[in-house]
PDB file as gemmi writes it, atoms N, CA and C in Angstrom:
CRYST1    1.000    1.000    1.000  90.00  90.00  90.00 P 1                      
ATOM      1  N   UNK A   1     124.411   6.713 224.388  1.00  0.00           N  
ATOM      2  CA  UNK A   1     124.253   5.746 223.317  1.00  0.00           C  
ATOM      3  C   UNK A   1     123.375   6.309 222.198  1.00  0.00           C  
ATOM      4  N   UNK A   2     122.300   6.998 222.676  1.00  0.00           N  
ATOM      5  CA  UNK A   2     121.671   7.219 221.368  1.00  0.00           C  
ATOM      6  C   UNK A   2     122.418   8.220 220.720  1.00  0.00           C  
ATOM      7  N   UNK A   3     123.506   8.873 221.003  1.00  0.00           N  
ATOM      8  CA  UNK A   3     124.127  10.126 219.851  1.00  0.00           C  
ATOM      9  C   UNK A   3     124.967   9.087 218.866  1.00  0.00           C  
ATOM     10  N   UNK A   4     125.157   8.519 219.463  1.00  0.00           N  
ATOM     11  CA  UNK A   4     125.811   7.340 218.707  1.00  0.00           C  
ATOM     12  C   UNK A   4     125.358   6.811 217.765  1.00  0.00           C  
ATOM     13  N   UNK A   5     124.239   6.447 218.715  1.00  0.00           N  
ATOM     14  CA  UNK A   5     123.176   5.763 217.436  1.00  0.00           C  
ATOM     15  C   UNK A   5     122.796   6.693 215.899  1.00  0.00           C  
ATOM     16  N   UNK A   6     122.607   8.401 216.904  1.00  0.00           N  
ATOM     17  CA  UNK A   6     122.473   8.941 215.558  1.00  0.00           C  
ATOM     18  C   UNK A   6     123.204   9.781 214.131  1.00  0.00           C  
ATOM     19  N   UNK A   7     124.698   9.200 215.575  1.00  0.00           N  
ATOM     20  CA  UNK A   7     125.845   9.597 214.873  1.00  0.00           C  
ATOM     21  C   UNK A   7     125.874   8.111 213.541  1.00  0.00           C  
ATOM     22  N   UNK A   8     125.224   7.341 213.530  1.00  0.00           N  
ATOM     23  CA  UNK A   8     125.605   5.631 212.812  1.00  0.00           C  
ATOM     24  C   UNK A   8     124.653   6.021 211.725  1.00  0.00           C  
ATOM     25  N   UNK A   9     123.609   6.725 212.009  1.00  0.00           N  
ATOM     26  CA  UNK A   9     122.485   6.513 210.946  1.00  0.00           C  
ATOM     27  C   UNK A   9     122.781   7.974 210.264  1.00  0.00           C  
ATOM     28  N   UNK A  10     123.657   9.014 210.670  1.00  0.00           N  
ATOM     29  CA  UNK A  10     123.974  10.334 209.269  1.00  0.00           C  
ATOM     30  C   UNK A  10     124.956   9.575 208.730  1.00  0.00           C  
ATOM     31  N   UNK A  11     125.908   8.851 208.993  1.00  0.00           N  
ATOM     32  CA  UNK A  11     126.902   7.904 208.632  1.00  0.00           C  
ATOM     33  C   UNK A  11     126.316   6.955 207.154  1.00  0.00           C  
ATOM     34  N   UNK A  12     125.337   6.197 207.838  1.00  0.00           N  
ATOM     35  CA  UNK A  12     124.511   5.360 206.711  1.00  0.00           C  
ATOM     36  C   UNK A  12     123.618   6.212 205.698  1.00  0.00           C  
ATOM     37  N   UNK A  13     123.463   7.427 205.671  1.00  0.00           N  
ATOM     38  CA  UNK A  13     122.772   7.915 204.973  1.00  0.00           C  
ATOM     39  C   UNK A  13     123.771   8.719 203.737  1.00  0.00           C  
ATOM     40  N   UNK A  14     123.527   7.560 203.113  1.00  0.00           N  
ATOM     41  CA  UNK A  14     124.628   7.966 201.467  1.00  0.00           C  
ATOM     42  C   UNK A  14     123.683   8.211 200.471  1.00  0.00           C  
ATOM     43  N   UNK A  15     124.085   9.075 199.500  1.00  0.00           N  
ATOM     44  CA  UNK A  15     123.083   9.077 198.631  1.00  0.00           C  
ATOM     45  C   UNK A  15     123.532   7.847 197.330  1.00  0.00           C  
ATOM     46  N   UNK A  16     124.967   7.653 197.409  1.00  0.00           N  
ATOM     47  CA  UNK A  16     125.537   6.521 196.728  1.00  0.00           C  
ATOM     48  C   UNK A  16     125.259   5.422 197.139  1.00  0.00           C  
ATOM     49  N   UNK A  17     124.326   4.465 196.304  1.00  0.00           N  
ATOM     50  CA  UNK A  17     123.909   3.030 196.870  1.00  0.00           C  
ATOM     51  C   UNK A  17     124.955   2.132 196.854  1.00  0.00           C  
ATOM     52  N   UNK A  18     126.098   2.408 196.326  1.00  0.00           N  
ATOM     53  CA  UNK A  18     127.239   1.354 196.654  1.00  0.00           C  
ATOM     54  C   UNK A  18     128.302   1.655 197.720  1.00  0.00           C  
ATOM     55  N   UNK A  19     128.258   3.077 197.982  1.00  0.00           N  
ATOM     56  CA  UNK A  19     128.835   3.355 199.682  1.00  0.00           C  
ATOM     57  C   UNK A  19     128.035   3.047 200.458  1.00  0.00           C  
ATOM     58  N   UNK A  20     126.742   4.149 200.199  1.00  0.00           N  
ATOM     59  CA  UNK A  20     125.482   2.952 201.532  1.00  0.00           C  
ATOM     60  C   UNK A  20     125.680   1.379 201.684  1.00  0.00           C  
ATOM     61  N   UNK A  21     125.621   0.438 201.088  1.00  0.00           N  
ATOM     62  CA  UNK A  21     125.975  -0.613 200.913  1.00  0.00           C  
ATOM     63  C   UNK A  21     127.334  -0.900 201.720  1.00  0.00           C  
ATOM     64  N   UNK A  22     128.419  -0.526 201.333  1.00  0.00           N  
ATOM     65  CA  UNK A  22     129.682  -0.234 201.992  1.00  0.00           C  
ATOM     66  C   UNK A  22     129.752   0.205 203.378  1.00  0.00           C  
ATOM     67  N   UNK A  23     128.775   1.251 203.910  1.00  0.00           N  
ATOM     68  CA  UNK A  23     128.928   1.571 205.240  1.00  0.00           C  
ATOM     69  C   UNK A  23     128.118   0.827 206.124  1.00  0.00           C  
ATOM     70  N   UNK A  24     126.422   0.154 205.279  1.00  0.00           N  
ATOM     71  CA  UNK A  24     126.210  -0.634 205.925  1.00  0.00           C  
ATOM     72  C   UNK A  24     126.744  -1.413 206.321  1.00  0.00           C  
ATOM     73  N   UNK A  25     127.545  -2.812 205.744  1.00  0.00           N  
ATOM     74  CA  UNK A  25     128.816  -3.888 206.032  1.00  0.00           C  
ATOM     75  C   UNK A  25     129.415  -3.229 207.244  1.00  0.00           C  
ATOM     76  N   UNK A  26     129.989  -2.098 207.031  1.00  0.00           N  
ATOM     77  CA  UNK A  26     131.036  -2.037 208.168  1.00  0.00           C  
ATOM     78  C   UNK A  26     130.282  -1.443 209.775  1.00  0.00           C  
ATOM     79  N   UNK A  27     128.960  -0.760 209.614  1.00  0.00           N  
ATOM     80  CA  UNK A  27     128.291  -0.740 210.719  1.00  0.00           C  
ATOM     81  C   UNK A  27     127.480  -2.448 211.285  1.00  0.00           C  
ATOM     82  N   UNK A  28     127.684  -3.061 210.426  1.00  0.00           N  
ATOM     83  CA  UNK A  28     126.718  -4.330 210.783  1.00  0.00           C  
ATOM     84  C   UNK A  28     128.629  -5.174 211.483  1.00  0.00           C  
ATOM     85  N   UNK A  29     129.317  -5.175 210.567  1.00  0.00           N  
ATOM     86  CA  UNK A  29     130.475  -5.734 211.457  1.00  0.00           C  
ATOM     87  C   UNK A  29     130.989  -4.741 212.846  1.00  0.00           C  
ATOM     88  N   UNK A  30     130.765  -3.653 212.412  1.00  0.00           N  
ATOM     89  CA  UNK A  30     131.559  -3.041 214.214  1.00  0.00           C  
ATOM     90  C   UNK A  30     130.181  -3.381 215.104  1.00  0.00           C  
ATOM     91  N   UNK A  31     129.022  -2.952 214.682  1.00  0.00           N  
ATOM     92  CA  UNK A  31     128.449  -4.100 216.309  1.00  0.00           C  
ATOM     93  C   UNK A  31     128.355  -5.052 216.717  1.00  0.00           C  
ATOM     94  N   UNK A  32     129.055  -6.084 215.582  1.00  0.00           N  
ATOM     95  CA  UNK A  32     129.147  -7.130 215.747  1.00  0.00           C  
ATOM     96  C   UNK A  32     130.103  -7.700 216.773  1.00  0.00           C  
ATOM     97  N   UNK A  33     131.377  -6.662 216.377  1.00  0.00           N  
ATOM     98  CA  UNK A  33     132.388  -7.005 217.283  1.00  0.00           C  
ATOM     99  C   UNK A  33     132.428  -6.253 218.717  1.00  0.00           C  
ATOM    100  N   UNK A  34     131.152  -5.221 218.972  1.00  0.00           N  
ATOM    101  CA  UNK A  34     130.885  -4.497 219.981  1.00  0.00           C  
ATOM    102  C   UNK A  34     131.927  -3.554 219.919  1.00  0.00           C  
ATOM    103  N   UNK A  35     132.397  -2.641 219.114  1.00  0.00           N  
ATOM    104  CA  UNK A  35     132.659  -1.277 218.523  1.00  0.00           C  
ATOM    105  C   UNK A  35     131.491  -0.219 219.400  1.00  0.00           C  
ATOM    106  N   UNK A  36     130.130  -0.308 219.409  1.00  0.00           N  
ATOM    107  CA  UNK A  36     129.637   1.078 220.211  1.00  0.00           C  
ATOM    108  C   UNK A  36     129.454   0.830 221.443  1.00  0.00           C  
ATOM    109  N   UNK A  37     129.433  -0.465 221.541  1.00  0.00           N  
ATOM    110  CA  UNK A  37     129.475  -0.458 223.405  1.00  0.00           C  
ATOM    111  C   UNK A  37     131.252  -0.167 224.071  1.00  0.00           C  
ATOM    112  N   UNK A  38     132.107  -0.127 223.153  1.00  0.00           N  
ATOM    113  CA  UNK A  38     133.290   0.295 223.597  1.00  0.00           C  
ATOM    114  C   UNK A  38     133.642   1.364 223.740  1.00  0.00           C  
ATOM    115  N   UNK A  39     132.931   2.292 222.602  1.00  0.00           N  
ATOM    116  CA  UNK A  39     132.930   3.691 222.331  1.00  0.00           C  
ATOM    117  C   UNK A  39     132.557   4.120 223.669  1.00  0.00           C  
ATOM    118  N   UNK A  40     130.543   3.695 223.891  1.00  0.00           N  
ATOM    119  CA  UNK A  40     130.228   4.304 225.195  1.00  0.00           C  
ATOM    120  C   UNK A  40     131.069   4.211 226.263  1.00  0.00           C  
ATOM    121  N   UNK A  41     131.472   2.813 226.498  1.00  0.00           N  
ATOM    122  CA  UNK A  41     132.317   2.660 228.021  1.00  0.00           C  
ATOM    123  C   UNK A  41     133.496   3.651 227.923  1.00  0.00           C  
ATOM    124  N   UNK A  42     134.229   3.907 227.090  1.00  0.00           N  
ATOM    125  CA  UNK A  42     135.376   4.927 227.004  1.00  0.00           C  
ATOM    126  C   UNK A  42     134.734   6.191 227.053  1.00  0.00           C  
ATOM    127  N   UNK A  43     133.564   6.813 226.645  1.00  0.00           N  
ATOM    128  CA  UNK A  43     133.128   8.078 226.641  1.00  0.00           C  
ATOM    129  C   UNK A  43     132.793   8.143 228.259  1.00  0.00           C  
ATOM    130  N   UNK A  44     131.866   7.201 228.487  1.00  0.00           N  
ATOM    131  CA  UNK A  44     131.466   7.489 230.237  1.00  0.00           C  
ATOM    132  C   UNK A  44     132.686   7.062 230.875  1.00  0.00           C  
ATOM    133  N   UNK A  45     133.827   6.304 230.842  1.00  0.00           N  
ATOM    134  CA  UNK A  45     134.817   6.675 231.277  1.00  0.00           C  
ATOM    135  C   UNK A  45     136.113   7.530 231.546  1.00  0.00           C  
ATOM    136  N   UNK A  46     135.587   8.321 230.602  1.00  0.00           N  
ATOM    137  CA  UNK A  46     136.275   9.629 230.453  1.00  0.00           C  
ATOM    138  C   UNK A  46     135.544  10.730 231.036  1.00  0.00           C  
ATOM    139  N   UNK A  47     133.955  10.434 231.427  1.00  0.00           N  
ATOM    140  CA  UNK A  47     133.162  11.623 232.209  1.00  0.00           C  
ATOM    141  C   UNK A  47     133.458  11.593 233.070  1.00  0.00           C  
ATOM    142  N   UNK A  48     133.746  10.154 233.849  1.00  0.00           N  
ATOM    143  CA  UNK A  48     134.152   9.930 234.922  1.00  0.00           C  
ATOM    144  C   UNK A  48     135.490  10.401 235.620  1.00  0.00           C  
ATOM    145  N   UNK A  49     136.301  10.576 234.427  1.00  0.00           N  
ATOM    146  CA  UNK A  49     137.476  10.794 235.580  1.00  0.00           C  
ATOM    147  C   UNK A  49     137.693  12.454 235.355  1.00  0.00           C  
ATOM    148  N   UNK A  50     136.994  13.019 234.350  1.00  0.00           N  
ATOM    149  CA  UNK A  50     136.340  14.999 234.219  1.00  0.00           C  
ATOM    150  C   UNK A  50     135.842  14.845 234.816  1.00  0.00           C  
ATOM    151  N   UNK A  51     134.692  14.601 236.108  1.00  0.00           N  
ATOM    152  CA  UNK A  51     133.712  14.892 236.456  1.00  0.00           C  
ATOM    153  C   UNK A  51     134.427  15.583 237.521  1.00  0.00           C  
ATOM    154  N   UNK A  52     134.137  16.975 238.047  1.00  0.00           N  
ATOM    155  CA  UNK A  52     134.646  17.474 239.302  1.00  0.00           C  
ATOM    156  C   UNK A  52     134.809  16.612 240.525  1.00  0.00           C  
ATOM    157  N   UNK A  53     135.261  16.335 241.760  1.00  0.00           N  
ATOM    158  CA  UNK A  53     135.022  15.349 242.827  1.00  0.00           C  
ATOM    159  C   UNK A  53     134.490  16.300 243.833  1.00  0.00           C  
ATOM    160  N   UNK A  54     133.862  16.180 244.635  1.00  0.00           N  
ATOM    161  CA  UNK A  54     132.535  16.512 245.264  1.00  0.00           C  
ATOM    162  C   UNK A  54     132.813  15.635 246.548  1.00  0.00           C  
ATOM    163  N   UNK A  55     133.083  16.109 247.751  1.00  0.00           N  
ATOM    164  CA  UNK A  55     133.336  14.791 249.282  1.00  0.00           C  
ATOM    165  C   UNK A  55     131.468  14.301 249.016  1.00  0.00           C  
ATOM    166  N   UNK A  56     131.444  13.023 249.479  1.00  0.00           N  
ATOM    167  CA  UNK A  56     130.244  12.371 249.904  1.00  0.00           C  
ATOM    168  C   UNK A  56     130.075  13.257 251.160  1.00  0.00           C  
ATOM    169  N   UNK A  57     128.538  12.931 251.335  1.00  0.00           N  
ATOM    170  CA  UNK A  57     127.729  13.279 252.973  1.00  0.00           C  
ATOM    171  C   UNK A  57     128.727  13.308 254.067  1.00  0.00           C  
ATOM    172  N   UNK A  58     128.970  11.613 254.323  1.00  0.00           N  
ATOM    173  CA  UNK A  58     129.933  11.803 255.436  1.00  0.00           C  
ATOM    174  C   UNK A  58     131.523  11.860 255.141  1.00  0.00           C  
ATOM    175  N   UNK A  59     131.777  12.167 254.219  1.00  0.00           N  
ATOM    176  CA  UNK A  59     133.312  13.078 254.499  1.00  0.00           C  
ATOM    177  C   UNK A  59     132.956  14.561 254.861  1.00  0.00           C  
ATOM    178  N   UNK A  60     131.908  14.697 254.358  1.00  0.00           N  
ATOM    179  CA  UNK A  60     131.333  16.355 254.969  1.00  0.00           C  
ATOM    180  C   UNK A  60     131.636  16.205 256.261  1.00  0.00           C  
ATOM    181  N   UNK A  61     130.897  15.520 256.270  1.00  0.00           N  
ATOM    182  CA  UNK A  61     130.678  15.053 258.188  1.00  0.00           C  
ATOM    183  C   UNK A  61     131.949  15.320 258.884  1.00  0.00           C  
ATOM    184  N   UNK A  62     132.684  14.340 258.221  1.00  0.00           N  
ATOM    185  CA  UNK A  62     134.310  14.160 258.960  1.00  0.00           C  
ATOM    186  C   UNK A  62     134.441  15.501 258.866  1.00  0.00           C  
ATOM    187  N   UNK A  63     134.658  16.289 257.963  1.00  0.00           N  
ATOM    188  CA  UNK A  63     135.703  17.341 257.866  1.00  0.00           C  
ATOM    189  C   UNK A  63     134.752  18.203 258.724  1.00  0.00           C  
ATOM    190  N   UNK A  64     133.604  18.341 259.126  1.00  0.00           N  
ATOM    191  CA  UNK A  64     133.162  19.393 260.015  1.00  0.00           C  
ATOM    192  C   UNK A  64     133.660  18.837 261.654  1.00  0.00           C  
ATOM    193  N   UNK A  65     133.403  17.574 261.708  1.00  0.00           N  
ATOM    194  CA  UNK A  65     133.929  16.860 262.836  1.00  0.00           C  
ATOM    195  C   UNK A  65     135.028  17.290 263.665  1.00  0.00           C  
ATOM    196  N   UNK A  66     136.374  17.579 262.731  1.00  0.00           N  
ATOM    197  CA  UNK A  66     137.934  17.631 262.501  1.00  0.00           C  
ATOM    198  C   UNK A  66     138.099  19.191 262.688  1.00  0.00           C  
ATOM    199  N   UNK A  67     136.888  19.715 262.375  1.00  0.00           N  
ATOM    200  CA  UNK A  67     136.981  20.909 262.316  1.00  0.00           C  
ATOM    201  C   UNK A  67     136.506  22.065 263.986  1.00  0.00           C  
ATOM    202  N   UNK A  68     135.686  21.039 263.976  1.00  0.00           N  
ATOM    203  CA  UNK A  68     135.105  21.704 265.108  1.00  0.00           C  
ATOM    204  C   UNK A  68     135.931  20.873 266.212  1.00  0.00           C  
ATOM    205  N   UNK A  69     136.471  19.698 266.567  1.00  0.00           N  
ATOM    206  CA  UNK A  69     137.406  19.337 267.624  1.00  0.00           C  
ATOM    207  C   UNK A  69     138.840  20.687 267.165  1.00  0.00           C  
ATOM    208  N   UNK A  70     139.277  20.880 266.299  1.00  0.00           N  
ATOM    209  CA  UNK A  70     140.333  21.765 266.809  1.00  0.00           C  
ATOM    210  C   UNK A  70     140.071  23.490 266.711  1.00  0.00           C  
ATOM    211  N   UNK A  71     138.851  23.533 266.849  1.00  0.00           N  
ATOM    212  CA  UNK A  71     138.312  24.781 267.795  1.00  0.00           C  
ATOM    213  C   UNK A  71     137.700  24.701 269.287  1.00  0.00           C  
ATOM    214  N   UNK A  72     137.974  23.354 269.560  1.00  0.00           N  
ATOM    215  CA  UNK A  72     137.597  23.367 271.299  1.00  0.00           C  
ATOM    216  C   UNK A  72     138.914  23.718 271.657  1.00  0.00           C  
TER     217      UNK A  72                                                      
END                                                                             
């Protein structure tokens, strides 16, 4: 969230006071309508399904389990 945040404020930083003006409006309406909390949930939902998968503890478990019964 905060790159966001500081992606919003190089955004607002116009040197034209009637675009500043202009981008303010449209940053004060997209959080209004929750525009960066959608952004985030789609960004961390997209880490989520990149993120390598990794077995938990006990699937470790299992698979050593599984492993060592068909070497008896």
């Amino acid at each position: 969230m905060e790159e966001l945040h500081e992606v919003t404020l190089q955004y607002l930083n116009c040197p034209d006071p009637k675009e500043a003006a202009a981008r303010r409006q449209r940053v004060l309406i997209s959080d209004a309508i929750g525009d960066m909390e959608e952004a985030a949930s789609t960004i961390i939902a997209a880490a989520i399904r990149n993120a390598p998968q990794q077995p938990t503890v006990p699937q470790q478990q299992h698979q050593t389990l599984a492993s060592n019964q068909t070497k008896s």
